[in-house]
C-alpha positions in Angstrom: -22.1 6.0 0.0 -20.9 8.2 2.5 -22.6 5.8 5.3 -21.1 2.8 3.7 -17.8 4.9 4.5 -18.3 5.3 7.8 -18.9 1.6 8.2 -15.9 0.8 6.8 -14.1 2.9 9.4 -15.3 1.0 12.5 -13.5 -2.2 10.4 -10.2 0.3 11.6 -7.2 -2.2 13.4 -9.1 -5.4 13.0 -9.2 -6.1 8.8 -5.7 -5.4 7.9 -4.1 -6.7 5.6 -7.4 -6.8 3.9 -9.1 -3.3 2.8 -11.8 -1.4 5.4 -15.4 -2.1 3.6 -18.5 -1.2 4.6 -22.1 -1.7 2.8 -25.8 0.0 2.6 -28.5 -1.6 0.8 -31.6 0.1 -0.2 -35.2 -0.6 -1.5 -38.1 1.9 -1.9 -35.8 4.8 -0.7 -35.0 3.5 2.2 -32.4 1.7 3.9 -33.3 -1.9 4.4 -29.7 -3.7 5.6 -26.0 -2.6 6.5 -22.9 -4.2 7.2 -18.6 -3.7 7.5 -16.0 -6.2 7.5 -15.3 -6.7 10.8 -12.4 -9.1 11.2 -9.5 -10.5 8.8 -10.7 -14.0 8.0 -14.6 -13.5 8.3 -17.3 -12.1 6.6 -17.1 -9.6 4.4 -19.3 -6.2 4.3 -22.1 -7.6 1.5 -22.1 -11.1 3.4 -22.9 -8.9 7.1 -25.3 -6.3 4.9 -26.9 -8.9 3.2 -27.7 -10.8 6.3 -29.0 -8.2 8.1 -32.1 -7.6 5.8 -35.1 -9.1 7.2 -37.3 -9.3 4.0 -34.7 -11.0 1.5 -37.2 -10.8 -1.3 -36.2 -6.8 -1.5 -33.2 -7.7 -2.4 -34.5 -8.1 -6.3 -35.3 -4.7 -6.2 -32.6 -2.9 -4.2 -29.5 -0.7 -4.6 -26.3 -2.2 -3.2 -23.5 1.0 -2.0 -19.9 -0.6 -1.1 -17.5 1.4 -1.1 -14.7 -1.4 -3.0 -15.3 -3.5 -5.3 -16.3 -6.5 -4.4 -14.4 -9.2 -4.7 -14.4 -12.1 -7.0 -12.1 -15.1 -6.1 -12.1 -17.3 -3.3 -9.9 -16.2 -0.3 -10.9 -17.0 3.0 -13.9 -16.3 2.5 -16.6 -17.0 -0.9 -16.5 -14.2 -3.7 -19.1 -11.4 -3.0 -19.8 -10.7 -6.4 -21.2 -14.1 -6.5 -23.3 -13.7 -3.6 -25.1 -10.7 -5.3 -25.3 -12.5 -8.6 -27.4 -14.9 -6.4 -29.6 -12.5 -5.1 -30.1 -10.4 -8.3 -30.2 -7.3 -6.7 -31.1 -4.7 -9.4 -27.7 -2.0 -8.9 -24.4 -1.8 -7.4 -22.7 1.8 -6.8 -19.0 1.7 -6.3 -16.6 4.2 -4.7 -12.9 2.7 -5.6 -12.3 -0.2 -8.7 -10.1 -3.2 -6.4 -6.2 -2.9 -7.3 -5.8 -6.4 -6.3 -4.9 -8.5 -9.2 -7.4 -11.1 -8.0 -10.2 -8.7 -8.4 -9.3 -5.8 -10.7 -12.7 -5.3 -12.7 -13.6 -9.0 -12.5 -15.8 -8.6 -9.8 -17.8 -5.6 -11.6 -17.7 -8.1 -14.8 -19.5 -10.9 -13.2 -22.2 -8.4 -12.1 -22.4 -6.4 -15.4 -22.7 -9.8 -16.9 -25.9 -10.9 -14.8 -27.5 -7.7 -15.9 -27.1 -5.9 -13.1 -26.3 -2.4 -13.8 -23.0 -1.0 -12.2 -22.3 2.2 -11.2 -18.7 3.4 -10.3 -16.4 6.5 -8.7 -19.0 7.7 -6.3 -16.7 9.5 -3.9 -14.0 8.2 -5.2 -11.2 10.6 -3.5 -12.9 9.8 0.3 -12.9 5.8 -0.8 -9.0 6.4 -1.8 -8.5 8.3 1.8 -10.0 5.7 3.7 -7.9 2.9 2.3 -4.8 4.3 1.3 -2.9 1.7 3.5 -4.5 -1.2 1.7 -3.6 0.9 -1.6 -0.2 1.6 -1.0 0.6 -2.0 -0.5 -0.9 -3.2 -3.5 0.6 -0.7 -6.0 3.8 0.2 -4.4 4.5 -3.3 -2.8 5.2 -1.5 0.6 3.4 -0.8 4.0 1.9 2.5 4.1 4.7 4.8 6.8 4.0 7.3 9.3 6.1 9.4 10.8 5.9 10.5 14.2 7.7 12.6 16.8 6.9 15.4 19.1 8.9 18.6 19.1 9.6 21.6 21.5 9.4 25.0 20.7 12.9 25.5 20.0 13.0 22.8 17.8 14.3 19.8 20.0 13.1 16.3 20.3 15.3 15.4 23.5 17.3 16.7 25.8 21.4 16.3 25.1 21.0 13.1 27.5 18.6 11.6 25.1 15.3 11.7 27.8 12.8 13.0 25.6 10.0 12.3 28.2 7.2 14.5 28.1 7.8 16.8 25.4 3.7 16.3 24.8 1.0 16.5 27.0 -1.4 13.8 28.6 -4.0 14.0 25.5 -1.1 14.0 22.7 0.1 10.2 24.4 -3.0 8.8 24.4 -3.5 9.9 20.9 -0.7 7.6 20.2 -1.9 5.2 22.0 -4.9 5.0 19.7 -2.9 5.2 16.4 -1.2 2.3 17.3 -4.3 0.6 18.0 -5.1 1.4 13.9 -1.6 0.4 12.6 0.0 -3.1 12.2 3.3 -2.2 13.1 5.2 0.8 15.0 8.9 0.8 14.5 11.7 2.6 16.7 15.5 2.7 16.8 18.2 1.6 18.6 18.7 4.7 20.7 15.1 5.5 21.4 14.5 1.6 22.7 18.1 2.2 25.0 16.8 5.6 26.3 13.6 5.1 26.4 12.8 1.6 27.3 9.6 2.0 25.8 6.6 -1.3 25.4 5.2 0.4 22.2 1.4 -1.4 23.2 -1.8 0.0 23.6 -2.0 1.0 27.3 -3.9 4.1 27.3 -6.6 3.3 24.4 -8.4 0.2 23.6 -7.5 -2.1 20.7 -5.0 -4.7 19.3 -1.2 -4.2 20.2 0.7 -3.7 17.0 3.5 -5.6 15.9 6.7 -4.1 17.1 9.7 -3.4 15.3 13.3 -2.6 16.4 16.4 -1.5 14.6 19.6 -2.9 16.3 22.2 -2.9 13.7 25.0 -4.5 16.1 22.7 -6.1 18.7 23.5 -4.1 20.8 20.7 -3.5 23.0 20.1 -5.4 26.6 17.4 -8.4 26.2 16.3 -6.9 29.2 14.4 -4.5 27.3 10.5 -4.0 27.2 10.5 -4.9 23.1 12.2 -8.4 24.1 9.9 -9.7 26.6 7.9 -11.8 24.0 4.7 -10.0 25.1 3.6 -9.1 22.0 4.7 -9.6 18.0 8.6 -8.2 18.0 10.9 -8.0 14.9 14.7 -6.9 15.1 16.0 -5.6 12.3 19.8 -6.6 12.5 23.4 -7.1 10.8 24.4 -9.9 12.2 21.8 -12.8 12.7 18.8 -14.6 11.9 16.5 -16.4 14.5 13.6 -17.1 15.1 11.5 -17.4 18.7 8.3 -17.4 20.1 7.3 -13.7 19.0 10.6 -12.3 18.8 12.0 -12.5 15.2 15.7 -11.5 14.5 15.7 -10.3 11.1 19.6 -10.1 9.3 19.9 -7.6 6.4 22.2 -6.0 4.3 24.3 -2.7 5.7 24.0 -1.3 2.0 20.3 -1.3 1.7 19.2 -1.5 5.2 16.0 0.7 5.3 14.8 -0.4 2.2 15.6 -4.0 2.8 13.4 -3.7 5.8 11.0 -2.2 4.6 10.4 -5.1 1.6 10.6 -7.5 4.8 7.6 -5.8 6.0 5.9 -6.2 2.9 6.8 -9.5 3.1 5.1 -10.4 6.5 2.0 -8.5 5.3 2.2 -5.7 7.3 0.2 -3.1 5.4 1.2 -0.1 8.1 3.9 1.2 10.4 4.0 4.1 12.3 8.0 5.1 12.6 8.4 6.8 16.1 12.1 7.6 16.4 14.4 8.3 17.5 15.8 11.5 15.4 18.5 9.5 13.2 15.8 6.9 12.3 13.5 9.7 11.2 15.5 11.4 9.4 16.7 7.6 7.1 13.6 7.8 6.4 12.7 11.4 5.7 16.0 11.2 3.4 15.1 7.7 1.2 11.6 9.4 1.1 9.8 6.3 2.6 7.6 8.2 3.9 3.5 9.2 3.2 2.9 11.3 6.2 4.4 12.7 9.2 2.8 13.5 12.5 4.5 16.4 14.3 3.1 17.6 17.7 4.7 20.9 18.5 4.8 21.6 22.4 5.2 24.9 23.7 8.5 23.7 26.7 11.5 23.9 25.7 15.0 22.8 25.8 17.1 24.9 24.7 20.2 22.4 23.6 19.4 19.1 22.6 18.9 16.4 20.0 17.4 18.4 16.6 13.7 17.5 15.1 14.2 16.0 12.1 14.4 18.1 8.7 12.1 17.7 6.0 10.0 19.0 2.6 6.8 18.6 3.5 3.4 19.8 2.4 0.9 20.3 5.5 -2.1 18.3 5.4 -4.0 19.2 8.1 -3.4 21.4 11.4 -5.2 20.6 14.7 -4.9 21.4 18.5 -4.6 18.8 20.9 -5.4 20.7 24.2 -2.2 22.8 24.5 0.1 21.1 21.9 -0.1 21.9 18.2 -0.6 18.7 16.0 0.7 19.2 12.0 -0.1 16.1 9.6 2.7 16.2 6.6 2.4 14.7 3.4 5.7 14.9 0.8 6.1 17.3 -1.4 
């Protein structure tokens, strides 16, 4: 199971919004064929590990590890359950049961129903870790947020003119640049995309671009700007109106519920992830509705000494990590 999770992992930036998934089959005590989903809309981890086995008549005697349930509905692709009904493989270990209502136990029912014995919650807690994003979405009806900002000693995440370039170092950056990579959408405010002009793509790392998303409450900001070139997926989150262009989306919502409105849009266009960069005031709406799972904090040792504050939360920390000279802190709510 644990290699069946770490073939799910490589399925990282390119599944989304389905779950990572990976698979190990096994005859005679050893391993005979593996496989991962690779990309949205193609095979799943079964269909790749089940392809891969040279001598298909083992398959009668093996051991299936996948670390979801699989499925067992049509979707874009044929149910998986079905395809190891077909080959009668003898056992199926499970880490995580499927919270999708399309799957939900029917996909272990079709197999227990063939007579092929079922075995389920084997590393359970490392399947949940792995595709929290995907569970998240499903039971809360909401993209899975990550919060993320870099700090200076003294507590400051830019200077009183707003530049907040480099609190971090080289190594922290392209970090980011990975994450993004891994997340469908990252998400900034108004001042940070005025100060900072930022792309928010994957220039240092490589990968998919994620969606962008901008909050402009007044439309305010120059279409000058990096995030309005139409380079890549853009949404702007707005009061006053709704349009939509060739990758540029101009979302209108509510002033009452504004953060919460978007973030029900978001579930709406199936992103499953966002990473929330800034700036401080965007944080901290966030921070303060709680719509939040974890927060990202490199703390760098300049300082400013006056400024615009970090952001203040109650947090539990998660895990605590060096990133050549700047501390990295991962937050989960209290």
């Amino acid at each position: 199971m644990l290699r069946a999770l770490e073939l799910a992992q490589l399925g990282v930036g390119a599944v989304s919004p389905n779950p990572r998934v990976g698979c190990v089959i096994v005859a005679d005590g050893r391993i005979i064929g593996e496989g991962w989903h690779q990309k949205y809309g193609e095979a799943h981890a079964e269909v790749n590990a089940i392809r891969s086995v040279s001598n298909q008549n083992l398959l009668k005697s093996s051991t299936v590890y996948v670390n979801l349930e699989p499925c067992a509905h049509f979707g874009k692709t044929p149910p998986c359950a079905d395809l190891l009904v077909q080959h009668q493989v003898k056992k199926v270990v499970i880490s995580n049961l499927d919270v999708n209502p399309l799957v939900a136990g029917k996909g272990i029912e079709k197999l227990r129903s063939a007579g092929i014995e079922v075995l389920t919650g084997i590393l359970e807690q490392q399947g949940e870790d792995l595709n929290q994003r995907f569970f998240t979405f499903i039971k809360k009806k909401r993209p899975y947020i990550i919060l993320k900002w870099a700090q200076t000693a003294d507590g400051f995440l830019a200077r009183s003119n707003f530049d907040s370039k480099w609190i971090s170092n080289q190594y922290s950056r392209q970090l980011v640049h990975k994450w993004r990579s891994e997340e469908d959408a990252v998400l900034v405010g108004t001042n940070t995309a005025a100060h900072d002009n930022p792309s928010l793509t994957v220039r240092d790392w490589s990968g998919r671009n994620p969606k962008r998303v901008v909050i402009d409450r007044f439309m305010r900001l120059p279409q000058t700007l990096h995030l309005f070139d139409q380079s890549v997926d853009t949404v702007c989150y707005n009061l006053v109106k709704q349009e939509e262009r060739s990758y540029l989306v101009f979302a209108k919502l509510s002033e009452k519920d504004f953060i919460k409105d978007l973030i029900n849009d978001l579930y709406a266009r199936d992103i499953q992830s966002v990473i929330v960069e800034g700036g401080a005031q965007t944080l901290q709406l966030f921070l303060e509705g709680g719509w939040w799972d974890e927060a990202r904090v490199f703390y760098s040792r300049k300082t400013f000494t006056e400024g615009v504050k970090a952001p203040l939360m109650e947090a539990i920390i998660y895990k605590n990590e060096l990133v050549f000279d700047d501390e990295l802190l991962t937050y989960k709510p209290k």
